[in-house]
N, C-alpha and C positions, 0 to 999 in steps of 0.2 A: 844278225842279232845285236841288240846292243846288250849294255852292261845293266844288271840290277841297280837302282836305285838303292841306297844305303837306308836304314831305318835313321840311324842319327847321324844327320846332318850337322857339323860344328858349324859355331856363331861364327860368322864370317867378320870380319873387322868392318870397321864404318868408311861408307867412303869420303876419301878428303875432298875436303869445303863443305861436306854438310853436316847440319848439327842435329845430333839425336835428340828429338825432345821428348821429355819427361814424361813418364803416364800420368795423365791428369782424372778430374773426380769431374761427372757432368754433372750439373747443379738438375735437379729432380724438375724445376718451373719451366726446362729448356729441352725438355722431352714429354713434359705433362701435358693436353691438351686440357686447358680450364672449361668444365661444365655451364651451362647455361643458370644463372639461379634467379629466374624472374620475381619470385616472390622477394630474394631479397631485394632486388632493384628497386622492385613496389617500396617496401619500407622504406629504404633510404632518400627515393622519391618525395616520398610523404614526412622524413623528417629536412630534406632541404625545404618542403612550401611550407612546414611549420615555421623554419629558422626567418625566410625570408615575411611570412605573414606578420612576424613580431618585428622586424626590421622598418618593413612599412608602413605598421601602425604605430612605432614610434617615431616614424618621421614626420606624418601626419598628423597624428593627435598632440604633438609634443606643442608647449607654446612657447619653444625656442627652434633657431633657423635651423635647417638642415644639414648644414653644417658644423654645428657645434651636437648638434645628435650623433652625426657621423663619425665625430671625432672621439665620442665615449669605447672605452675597450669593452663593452660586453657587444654592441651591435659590429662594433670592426669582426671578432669574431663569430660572430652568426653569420656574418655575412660569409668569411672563411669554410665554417662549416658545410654550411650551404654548397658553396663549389665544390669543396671535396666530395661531400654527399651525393650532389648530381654526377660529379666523375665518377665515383665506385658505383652507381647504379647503372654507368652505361656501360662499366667495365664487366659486371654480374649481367646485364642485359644480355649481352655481346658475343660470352664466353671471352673477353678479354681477360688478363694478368691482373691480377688486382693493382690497386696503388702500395705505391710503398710503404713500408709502416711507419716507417717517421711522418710521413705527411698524416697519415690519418690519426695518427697518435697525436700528432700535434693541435690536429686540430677538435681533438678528444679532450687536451691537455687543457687548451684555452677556454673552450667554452666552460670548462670545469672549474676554473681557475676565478673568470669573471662569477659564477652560482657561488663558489664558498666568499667572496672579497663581498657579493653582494648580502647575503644571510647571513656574515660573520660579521662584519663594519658594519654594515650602512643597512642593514635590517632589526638589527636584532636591537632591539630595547638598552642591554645594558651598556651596552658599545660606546665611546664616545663619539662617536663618530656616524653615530645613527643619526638616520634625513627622516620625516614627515613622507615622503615618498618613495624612501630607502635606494634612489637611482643615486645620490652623491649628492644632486647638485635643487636639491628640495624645489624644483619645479614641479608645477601638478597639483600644488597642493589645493586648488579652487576645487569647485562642486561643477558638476554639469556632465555631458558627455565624456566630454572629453579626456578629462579624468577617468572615467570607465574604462576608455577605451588604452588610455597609459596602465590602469591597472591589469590588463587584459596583457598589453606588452609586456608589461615586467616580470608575469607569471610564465608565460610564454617562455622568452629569453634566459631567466633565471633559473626554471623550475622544469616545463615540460623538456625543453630543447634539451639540456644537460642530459635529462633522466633518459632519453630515445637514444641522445648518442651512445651516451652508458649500455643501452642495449643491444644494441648492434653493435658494440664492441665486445662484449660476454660472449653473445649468441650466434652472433652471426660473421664473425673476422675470426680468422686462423690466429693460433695461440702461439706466443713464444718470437712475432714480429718485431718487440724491441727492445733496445738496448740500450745498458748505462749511458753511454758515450755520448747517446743523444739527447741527454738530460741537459747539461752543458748548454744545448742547440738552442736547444725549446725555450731556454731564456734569454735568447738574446732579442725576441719579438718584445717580451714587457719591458726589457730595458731599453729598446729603440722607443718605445710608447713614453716609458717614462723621463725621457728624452725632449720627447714630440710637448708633451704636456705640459712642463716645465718653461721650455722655452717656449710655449706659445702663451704663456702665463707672463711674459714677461713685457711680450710683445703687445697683448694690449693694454688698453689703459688700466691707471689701477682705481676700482671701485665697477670696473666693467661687472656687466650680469655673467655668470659663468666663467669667471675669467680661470679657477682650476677646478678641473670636470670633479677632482674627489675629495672631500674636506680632509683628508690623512696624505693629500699632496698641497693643502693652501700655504703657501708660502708667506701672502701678506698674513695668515693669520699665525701661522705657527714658526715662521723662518725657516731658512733651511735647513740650518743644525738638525732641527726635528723632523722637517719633510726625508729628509736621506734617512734620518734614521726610522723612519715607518717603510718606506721603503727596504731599507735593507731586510731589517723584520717580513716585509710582505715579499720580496724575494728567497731570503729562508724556506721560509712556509712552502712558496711554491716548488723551487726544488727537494723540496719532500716530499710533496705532490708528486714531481714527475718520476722521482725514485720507486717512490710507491705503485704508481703506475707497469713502473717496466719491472717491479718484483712481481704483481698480482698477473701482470701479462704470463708469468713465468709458470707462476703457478695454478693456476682456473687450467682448467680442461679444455682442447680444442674442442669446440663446437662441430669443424667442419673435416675434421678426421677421416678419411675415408678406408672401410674393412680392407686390409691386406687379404 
């Protein structure tokens, strides 16, 4: 016979050299298996060939080289979007993890960023800083096609592109993805830009066509003194923006919720 088993068993001491470790918390994304959501992949599909449709018709229609198109922040960004947009759509294709929110948020942040700089500055009537063509840099302004077809890009880029990502950000992205911390992050994109712009202002000649892409960055026309300080003003601005972003993140309703 042997002996009964005891009901309580005392905690035996640990053995030496090994280390107990902690009860830990498993994060919910690392036991969740992600749903297929084709419908939304469609959409975000169809706002990367939006973002990219106005990218190409401003490289095309524009009657300045492609390079100095490229170098504008609202197509750097479309361009941005674009990728992200194509990545979340293979990720929702796929039943992959989504992206992470700072990347999609940032690239929400930007495209957002260039629609208010463009219908605040350089659209809107009372502005001083308003262009004939409201892109900065008053090219476009002839008659003909092609002009059509920059007006076409600008509403694109400016207007449609923002307003799709705005939606798929509401509707269709899980609520509560970001965070103050990366408010900070998100500007250090316009401040590398306004970097990039500056010194390539310097670098060519002066009286060059386009030599600064935004009249509230022309340095031969306004000096410095005043270029930093619209900048510093258009960086305010935008980290309010992205403040506002990661509060209204906090508060709107998950979309994608699923019944307990």
């Amino acid at each position: 016979m042997t002996a009964p088993i005891p009901r309580d068993i005392p905690d035996l001491p640990p053995i030496p050299g090994h280390v107990v470790l902690p009860p830990t918390v498993v994060p919910a994304r690392a036991v969740l298996i992600p749903a297929r959501r084709r419908p939304v992949a469609a959409f975000r599909g169809l706002i990367a060939l939006l973002a990219l449709t106005g990218v190409a018709i401003e490289l095309l229609a524009a009657d300045i080289p492609p390079t100095t198109a490229l170098s504008h922040f609202t197509i750097q960004s479309g361009i941005l979007l674009a990728l992200v947009m194509l990545a979340s759509a293979r990720c929702a294709w796929s039943a992959h993890h989504p992206l992470p929110g700072a990347l999609t948020g940032a690239a929400l942040f930007y495209v957002t960023a260039a629609a208010l700089v463009h219908h605040v500055l350089l659209a809107h009537a009372s502005s001083p800083f308003a262009t004939p063509d409201g892109t900065g840099t008053g090219t476009g302004t002839g008659t003909g096609t092609g002009t059509a077809w920059q007006t076409a890009a600008t509403h694109i880029l400016h207007t449609a592109v923002p307003v799709a990502a705005a939606l798929d950000w509401l509707l269709l992205t899980p609520a509560g993805r970001l965070h103050l911390r990366q408010a900070p992050a998100w500007l250090l994109y316009p401040l590398a830009y306004l970097a990039f712009t500056l010194a390539r202002g310097e670098l060519l000649l002066p009286g060059a066509q386009d030599r600064y892409l935004y009249p509230f960055l022309d340095v031969a026309q306004h000096g410095y003194k005043i270029v930093l300080g619209n900048a510093l003003l258009v960086g305010l601005a935008l980290y309010a923006l992205a403040v506002l972003l990661v509060a209204l993140d906090h508060i709107r309703p998950d979309p994608v919720r699923r019944p307990r």
